[in-house]
Backbone as a ProteinNet text record, in pm:
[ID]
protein_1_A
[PRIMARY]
XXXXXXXXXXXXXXXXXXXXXXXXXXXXXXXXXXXXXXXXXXXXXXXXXXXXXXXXXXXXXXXXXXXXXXXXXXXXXXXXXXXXXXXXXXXXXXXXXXXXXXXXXXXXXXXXXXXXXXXXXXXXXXXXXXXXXXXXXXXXXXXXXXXXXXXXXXXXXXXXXXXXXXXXXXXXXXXXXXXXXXXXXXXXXXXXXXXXXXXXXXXXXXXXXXXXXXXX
[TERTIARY]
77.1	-63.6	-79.5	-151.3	-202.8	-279.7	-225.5	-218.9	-238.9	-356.7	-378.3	-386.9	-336.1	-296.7	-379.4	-521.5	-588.7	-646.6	-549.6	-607.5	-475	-382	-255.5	-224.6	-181.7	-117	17.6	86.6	267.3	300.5	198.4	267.6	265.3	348.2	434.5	336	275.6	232.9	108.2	27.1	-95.9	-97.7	0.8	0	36.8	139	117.7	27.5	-54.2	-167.8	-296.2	-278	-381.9	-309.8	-167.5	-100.6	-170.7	-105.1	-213.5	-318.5	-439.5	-526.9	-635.5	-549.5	-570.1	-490.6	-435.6	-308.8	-311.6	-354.7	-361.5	-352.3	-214.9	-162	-157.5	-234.6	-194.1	-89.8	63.7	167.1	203.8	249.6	230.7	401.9	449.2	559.4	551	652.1	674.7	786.3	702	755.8	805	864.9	922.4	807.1	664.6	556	506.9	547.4	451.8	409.3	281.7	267.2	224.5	207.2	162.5	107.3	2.8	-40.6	-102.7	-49.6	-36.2	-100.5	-244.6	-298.7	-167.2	-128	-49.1	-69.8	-92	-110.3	29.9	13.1	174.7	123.6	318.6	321.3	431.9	372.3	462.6	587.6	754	812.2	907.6	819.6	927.8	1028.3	1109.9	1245.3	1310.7	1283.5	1353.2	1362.3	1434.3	1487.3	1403.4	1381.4	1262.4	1115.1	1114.6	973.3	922.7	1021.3	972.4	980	963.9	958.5	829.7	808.9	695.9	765.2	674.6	709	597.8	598.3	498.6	540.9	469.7	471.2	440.7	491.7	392.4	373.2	299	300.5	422.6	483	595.1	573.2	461.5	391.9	367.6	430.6	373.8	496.3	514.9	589.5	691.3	579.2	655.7	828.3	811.1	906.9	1055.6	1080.2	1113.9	1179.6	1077.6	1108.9	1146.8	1095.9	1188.5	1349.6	1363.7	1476.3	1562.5	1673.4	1758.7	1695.6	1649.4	1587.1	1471.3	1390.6	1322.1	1220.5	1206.2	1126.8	966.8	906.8	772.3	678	542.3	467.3	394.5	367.2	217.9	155.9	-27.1	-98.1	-166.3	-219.5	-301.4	-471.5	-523.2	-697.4	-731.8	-796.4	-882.3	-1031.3	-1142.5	-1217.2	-1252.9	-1388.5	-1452.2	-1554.7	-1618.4	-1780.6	-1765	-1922.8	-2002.2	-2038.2	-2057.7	-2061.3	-2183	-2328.6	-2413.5	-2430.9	-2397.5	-2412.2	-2555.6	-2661.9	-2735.1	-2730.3	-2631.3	-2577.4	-2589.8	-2486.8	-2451.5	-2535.4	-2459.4	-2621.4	-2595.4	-2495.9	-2397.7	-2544.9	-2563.9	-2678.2	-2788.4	-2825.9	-2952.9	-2935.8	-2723.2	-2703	-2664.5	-2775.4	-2724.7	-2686.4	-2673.1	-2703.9	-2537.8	-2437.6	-2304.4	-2229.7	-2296.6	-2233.3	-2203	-2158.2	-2132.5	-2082.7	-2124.5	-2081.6	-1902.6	-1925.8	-1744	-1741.4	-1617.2	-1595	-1519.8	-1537.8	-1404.9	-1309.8	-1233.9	-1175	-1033.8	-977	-809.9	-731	-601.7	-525.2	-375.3	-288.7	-182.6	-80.1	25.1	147.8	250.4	335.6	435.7	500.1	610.8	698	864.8	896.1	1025.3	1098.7	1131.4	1237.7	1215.6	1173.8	1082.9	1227.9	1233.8	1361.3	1259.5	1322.9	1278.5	1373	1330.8	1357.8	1346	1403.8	1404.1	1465.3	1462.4	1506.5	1409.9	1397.5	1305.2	1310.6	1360.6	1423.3	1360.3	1345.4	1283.7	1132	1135	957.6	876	940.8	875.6	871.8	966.9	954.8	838.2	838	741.6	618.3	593.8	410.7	422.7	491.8	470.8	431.4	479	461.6	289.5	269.2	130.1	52.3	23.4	-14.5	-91	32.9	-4.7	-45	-43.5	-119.2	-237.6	-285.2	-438.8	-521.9	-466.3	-503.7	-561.1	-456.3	-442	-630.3	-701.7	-864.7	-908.1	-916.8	-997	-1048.1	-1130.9	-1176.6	-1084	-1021.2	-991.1	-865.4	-756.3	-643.9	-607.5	-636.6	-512.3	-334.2	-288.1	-139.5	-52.1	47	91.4	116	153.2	180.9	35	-69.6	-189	-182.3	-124.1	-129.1	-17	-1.1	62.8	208.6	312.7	447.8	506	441.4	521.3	425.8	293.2	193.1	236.9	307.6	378	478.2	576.7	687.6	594.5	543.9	506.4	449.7	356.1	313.8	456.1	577.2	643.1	716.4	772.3	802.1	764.3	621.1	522.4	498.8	618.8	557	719.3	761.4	862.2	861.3	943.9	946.1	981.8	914.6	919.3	964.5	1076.9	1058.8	1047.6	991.2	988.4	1040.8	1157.7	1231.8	1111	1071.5	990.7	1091.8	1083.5	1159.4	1100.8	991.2	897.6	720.1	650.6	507.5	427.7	315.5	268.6	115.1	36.6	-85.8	-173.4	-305.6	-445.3	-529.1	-619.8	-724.5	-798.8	-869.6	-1025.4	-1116.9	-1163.7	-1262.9	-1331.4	-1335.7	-1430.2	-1338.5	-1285.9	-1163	-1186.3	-1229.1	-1199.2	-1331.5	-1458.5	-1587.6	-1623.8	-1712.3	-1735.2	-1781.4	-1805.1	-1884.5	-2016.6	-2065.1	-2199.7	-2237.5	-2183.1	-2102.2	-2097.8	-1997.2	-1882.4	-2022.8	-2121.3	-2210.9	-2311.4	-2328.7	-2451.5	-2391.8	-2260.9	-2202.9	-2216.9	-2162.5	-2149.6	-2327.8	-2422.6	-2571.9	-2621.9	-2561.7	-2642.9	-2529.9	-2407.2	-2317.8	-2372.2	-2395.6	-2449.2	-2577.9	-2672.9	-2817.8	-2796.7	-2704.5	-2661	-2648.1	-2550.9	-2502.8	-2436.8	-2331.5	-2255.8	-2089.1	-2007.5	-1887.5	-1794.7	-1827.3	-1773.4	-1804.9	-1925.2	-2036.5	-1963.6	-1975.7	-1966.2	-1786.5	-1695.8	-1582.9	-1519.1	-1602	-1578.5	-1636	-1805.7	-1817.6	-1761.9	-1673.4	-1613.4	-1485.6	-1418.5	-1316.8	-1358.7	-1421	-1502.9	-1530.8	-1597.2	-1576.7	-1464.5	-1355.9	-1270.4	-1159.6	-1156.4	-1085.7	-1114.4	-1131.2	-1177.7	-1120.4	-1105.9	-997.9	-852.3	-827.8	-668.7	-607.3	-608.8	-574.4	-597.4	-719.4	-763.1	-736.3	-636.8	-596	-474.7	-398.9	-284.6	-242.1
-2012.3	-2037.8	-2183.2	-2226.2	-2363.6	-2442.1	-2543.2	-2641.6	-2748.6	-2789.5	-2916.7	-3026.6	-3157.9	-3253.4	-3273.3	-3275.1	-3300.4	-3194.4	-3061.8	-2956.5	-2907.2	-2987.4	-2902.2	-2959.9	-2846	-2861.6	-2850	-2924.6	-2876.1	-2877.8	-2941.8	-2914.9	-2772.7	-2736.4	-2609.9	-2555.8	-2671.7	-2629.9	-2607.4	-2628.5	-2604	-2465.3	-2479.2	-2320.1	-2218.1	-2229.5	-2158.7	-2097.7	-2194.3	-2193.4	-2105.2	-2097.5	-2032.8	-1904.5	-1881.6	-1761.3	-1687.9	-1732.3	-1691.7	-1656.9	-1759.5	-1762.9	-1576.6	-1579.1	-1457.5	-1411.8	-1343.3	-1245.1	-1151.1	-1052.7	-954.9	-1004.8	-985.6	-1034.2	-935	-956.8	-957.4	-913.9	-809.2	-833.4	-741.1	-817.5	-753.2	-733	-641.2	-606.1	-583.4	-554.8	-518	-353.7	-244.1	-169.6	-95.1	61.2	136.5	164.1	168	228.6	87.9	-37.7	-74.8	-200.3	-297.8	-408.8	-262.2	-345.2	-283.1	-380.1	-342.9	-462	-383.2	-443.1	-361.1	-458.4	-431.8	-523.5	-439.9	-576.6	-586.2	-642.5	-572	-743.5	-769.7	-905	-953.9	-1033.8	-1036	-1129.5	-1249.3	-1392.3	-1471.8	-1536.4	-1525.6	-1542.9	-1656.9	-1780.4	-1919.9	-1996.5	-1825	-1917.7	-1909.3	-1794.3	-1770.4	-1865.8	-1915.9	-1981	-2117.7	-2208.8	-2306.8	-2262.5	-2162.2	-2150.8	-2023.8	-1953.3	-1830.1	-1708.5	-1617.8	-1488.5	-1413.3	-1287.8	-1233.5	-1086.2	-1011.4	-894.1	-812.8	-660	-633.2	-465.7	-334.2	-217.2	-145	-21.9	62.7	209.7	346.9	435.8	448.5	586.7	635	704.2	715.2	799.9	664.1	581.6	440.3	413.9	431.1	396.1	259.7	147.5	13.3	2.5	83.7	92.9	138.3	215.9	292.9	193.2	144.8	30	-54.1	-124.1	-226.1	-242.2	-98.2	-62.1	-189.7	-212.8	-369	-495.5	-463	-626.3	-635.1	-668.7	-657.9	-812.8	-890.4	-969.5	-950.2	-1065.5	-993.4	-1167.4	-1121.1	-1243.2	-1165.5	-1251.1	-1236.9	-1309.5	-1296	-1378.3	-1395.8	-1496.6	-1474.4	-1562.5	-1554.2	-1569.2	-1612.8	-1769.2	-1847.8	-1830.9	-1919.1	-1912.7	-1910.6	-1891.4	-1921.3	-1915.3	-2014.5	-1993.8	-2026.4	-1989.3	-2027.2	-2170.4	-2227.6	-2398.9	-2431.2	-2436.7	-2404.8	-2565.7	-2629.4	-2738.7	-2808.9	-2701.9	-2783.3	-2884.8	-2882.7	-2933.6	-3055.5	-3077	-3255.8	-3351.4	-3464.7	-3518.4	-3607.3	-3583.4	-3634.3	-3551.5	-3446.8	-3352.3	-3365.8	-3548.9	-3618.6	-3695.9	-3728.6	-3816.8	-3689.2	-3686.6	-3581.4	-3436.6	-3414.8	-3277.7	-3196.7	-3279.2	-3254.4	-3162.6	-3086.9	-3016.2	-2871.7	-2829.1	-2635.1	-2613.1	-2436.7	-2383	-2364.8	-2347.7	-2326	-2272.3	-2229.4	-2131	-2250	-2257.1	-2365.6	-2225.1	-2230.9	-2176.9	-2228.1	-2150.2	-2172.2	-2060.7	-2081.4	-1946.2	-2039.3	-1971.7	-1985.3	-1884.4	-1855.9	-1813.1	-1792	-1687.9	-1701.3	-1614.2	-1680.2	-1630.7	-1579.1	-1445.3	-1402.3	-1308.8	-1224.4	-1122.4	-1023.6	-914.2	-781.4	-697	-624.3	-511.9	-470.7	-298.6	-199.1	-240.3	-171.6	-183.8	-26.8	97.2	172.9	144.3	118.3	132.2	98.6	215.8	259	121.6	76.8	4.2	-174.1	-195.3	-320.3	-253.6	-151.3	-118.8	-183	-102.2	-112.9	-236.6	-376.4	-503.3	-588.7	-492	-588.4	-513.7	-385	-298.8	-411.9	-453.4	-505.2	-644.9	-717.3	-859.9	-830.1	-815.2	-765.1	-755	-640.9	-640.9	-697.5	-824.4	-909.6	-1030.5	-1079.5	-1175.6	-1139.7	-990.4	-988.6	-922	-862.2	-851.9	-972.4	-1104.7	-1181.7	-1233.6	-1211.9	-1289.7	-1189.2	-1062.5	-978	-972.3	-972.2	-937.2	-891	-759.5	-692.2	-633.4	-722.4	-675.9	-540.2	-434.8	-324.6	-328.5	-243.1	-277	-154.7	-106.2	2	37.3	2.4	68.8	161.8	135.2	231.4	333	412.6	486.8	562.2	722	799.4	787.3	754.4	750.7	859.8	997.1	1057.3	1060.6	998.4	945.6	852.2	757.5	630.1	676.8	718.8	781.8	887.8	971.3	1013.7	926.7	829.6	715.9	640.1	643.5	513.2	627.1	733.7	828.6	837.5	771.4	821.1	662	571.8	408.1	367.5	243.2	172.6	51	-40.6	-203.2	-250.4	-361.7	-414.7	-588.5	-631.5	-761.9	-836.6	-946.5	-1044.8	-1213.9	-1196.8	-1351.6	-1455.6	-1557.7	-1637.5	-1787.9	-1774.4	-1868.2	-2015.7	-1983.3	-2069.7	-1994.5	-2204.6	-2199.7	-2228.5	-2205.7	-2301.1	-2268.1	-2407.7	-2424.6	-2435.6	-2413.3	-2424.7	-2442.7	-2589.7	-2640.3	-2659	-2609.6	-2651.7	-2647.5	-2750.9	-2798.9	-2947.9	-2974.6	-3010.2	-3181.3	-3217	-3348.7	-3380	-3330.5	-3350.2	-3452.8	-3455	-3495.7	-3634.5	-3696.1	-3860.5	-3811.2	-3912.4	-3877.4	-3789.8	-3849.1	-3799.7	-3667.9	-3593.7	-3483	-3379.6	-3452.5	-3372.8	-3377.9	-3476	-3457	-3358.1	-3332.9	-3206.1	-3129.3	-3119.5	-2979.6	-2917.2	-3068.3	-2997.4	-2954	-3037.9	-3002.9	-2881.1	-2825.5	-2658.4	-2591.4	-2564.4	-2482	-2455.8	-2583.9	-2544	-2491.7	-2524.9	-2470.5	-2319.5	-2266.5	-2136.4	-2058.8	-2147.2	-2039	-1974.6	-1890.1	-1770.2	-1808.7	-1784.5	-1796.5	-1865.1	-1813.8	-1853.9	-2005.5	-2026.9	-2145.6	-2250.1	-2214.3	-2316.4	-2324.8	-2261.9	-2307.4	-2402.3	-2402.4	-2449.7	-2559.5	-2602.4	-2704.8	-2811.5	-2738.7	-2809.5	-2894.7	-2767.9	-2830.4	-2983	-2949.2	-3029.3	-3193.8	-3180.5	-3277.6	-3367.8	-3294.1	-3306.3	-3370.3	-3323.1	-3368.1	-3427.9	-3606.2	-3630.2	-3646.7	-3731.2	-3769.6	-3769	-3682.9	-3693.7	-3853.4	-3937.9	-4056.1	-4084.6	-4032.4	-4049.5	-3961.7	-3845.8	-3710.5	-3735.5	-3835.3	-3799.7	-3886.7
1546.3	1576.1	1617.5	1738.9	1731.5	1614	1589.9	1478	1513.6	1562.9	1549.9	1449.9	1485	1351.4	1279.6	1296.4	1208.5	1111.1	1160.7	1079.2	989.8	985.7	974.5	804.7	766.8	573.6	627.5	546.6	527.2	399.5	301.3	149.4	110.1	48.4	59.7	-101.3	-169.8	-357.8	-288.2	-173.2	-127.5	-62	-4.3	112	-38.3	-137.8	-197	-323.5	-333.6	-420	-283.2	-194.5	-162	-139.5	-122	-114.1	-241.7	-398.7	-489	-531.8	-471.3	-467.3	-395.7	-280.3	-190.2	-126	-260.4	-248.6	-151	-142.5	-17.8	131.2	178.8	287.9	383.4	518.9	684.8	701.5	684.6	714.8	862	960	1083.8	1184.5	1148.7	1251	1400.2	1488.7	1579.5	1562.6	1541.3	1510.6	1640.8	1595.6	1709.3	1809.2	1766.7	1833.8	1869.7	1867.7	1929.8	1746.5	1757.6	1669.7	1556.7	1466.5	1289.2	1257.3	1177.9	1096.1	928.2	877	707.7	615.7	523.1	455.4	281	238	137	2.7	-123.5	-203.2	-238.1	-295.3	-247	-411.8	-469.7	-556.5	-512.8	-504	-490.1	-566.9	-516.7	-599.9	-518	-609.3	-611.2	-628.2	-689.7	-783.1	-596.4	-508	-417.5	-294.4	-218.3	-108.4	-122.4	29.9	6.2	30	76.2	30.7	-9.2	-88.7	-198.4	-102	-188.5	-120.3	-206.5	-84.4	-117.1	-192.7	-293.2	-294.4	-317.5	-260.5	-272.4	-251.9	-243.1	-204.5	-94.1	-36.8	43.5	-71.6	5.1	-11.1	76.1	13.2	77.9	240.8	220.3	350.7	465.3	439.3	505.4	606	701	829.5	780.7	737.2	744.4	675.1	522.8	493	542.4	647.1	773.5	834.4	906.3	1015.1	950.8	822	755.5	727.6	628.5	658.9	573.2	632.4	607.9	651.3	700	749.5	903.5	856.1	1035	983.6	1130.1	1141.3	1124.1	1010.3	994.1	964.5	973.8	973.1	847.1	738.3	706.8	684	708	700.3	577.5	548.5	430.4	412.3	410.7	457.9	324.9	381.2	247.7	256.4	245.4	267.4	388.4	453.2	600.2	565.3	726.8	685.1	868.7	922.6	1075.5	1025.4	1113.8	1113.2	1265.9	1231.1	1313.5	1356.1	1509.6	1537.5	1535.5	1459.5	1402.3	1321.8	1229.4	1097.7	1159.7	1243.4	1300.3	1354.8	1286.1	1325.9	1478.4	1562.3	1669.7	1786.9	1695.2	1806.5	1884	1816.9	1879.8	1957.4	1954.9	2092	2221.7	2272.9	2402.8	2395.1	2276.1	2220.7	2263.7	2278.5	2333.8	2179	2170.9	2015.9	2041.3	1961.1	1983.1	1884	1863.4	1686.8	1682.7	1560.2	1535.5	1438.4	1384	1218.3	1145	1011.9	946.6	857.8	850.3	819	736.7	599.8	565.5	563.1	651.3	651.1	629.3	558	605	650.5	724.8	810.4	729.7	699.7	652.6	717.5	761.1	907.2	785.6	828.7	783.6	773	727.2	720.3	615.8	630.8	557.2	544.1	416.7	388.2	280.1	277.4	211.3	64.5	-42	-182.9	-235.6	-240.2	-261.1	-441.6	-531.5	-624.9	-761.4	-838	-969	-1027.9	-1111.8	-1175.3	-1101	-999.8	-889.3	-890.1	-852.5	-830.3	-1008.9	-1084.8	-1170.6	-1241	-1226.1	-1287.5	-1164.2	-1023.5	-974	-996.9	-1020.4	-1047.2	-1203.1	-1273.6	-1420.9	-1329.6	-1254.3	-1203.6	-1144.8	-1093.7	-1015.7	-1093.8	-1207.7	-1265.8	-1312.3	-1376.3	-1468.7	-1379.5	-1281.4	-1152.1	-1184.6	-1166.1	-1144.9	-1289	-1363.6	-1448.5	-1593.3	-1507.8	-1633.9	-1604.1	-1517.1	-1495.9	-1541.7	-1596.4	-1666.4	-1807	-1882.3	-2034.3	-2102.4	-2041.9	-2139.4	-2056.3	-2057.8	-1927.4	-1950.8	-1844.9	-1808.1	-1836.1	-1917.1	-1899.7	-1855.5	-1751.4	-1757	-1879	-1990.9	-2084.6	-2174.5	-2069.7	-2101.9	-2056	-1920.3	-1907.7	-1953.2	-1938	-1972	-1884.2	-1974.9	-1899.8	-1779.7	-1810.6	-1727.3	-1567.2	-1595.2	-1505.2	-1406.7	-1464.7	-1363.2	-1321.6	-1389.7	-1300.1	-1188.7	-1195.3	-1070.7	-951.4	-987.2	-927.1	-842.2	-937.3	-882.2	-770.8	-782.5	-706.7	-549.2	-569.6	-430.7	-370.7	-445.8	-349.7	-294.6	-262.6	-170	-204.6	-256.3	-253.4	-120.6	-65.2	21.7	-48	31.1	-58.8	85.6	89.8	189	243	250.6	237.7	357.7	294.5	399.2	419.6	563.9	605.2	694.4	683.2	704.1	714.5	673.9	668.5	707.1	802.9	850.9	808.9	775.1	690.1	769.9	795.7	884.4	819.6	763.1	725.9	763.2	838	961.2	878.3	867.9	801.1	802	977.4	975.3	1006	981.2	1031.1	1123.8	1183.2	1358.8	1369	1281	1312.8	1206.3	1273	1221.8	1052	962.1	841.3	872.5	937.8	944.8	951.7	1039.1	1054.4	952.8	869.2	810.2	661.7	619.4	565.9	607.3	668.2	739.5	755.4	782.2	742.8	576	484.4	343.9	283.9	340.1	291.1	332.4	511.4	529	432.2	442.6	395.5	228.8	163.7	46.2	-3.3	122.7	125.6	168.2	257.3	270.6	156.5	78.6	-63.5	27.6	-118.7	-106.5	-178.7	-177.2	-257.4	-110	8	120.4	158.9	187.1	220.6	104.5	0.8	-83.7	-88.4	-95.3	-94.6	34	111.8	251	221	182.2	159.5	69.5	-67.7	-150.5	-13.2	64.3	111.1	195.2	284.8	358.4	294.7	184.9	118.3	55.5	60.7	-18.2	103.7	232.9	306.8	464	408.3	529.5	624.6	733.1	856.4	839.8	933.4	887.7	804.1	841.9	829.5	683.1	615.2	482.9	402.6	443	374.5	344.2	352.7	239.5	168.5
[MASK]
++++++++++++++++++++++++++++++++++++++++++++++++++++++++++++++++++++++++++++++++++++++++++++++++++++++++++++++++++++++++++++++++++++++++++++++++++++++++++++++++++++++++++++++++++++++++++++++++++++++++++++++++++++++++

């Protein structure tokens, strides 16, 4: 993806804190028919290479596993916050009115090498890993060991491990760098007068990261 410098992350504890953050990954092949694109949740695992590997499932009824196979080249994406960015905001808008809307947005890229995992024994230490990722923000956590054993074995019967070696990352911070203070203030005052979980995580970023030059 184009990456401009003033929008670009390379720390690897940032790209993967939003990997975490919003687990359910973009993962998009070039299959026998033509592109795929497969929404995944993914658990990130750091002990692996330099920048971790993903693991995650299909249904058995799911093509990808197929085409994965031993090894096939794969991207996935993974989507932070966004918000519309209305060039009302700026206050650049009263010199000559030279402004236009834009999205801010955080995504990062993880470029690598997808293989199938057919084996009971791997499925079930990563459905226990997952699990426990998303379960651990709940009241009152879910544990497989709630449901009925001969229940999951049928379950694990009807899924596929997919593991994902990532061999590189590339980070996208738009949020707003590119523009003077003034700016980048009238952005964070509508975004927060907007509300919403979107608006406001964007404006936290916004604030948080000014001119390239002052960002690291």
């Amino acid at each position: 993806m184009l990456i401009p410098a003033s929008f670009a992350e390379s720390r690897i504890d940032e790209m993967h804190r939003l990997m975490r953050a919003s687990p359910l990954a973009t993962v998009v092949i070039a299959g026998s028919g033509g592109l795929e694109a497969h929404h995944l949740p993914t658990h990130l695992d750091t002990t692996q290479g330099s920048y971790g590997a993903l693991q995650c499932h299909v249904a058995r009824a799911n093509s990808l596993w197929r085409e994965g196979g031993d090894g096939i080249d794969a991207l996935a994406i993974f989507h932070g916050p966004d918000a519309y960015i209305t060039p009302s905001w700026y206050a650049t808008k009263r010199d000559g009115g030279k402004v236009v809307p834009t999205w801010n947005y955080v995504t990062v890229h993880a470029h690598g090498r997808l293989r199938a995992i057919d084996e009971p024994q791997w499925l079930r230490a990563h459905l226990e890993q997952l699990v426990t990722d998303n379960e651990s923000r709940e009241a009152l956590p879910w544990k497989i060991a709630d449901a009925p054993p001969e229940y999951i074995e049928t379950m694990l019967r009807g899924i596929v491990g997919i593991e994902f070696e990532i061999v590189k990352l590339e980070g996208k911070w738009k949020v707003s760098q590119n523009h003077p203070e003034a700016n980048r203030s009238g952005v964070v005052d509508g975004l927060r007068r907007r509300g919403g979980d979107g608006a406001t995580a964007i404006a936290d970023l916004v604030e948080a990261r000014g001119p390239r030059d002052s960002q690291r």
